[in-house]
C-alpha positions, -999 to 999 in steps of 0.1 A, spaced: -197 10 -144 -184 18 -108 -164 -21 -111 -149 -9 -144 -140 25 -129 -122 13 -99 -105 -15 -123 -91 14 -145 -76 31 -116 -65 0 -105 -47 -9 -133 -35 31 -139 -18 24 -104 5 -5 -112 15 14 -148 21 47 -126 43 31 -100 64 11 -122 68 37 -144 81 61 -120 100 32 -105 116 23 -136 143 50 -133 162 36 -100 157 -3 -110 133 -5 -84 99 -12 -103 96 -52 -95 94 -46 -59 72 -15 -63 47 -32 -83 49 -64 -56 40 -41 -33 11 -21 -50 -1 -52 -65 -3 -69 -31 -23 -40 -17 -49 -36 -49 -75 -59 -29 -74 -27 -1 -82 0 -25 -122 1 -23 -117 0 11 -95 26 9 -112 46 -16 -147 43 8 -161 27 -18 -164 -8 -3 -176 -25 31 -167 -12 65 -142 -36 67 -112 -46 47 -120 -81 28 -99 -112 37 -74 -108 10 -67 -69 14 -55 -85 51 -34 -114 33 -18 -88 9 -5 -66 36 9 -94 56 30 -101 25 40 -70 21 50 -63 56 71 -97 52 92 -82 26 97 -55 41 129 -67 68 152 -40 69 155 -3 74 159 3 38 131 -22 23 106 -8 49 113 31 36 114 21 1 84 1 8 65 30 26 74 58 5 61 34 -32 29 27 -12 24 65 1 29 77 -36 6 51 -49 -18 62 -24 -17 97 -32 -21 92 -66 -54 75 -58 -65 97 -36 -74 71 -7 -84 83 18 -63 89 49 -86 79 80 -94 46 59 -58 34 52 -50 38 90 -76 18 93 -59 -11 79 -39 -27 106 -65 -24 131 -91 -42 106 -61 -69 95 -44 -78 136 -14 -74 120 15 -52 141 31 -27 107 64 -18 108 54 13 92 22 28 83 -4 25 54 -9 62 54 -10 81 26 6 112 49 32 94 68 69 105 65 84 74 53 120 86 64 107 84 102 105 48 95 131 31 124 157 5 125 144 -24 147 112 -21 148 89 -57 143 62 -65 119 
């Protein structure tokens, strides 16, 4: 039951992402996005192990790959922060993330972060 459960938010994710991204042609790179970080969300959610699994950590680094400039990385931030919210995931566990995957973020995995403080020049 708790599989299933998680699967349906899962799922209710992606469909609330891309439709809210629908409206500025933006949905394909949304749903990259929260699609590539779907593996994180029991971690996230405290429903899973202490540590993120293996392809939570290969999903980010994709993520963060995409992400190159200013405007990718805000974009990028701000569909991940309101996929998170919707989720409810839980703050301490997504800041979590980079620690648990040794990868250097451009910008956070926080569900709280202000994704316009997001910088120019800064290295993933």
């Amino acid at each position: 039951m708790g599989a299933m459960k998680l699967g349906t938010v899962a799922f209710g994710l992606v469909i609330t992402i891309v439709t809210a991204s629908e409206i500025d042609g933006t949905a394909t790179e949304c749903n990259k996005a929260v699609t590539n970080l779907l593996p994180c969300e029991p971690f996230m959610l405290g429903l899973g192990p202490v540590a993120p699994p293996n392809n939570c950590c290969m999903g980010l680094a994709i993520i963060f790959e995409r992400a190159k400039t200013l405007y990718d990385r805000r974009f990028t931030c701000t569909c991940l922060k309101v996929a998170m919210m919707r989720a409810g995931i839980k703050h301490r566990r997504a800041i979590q993330l980079p620690r648990f995957c040794k990868i250097h973020f451009s910008f956070p995995i926080d569900p709280l972060v202000d994704c316009t403080s997001t910088q120019e020049g800064m290295d993933g």
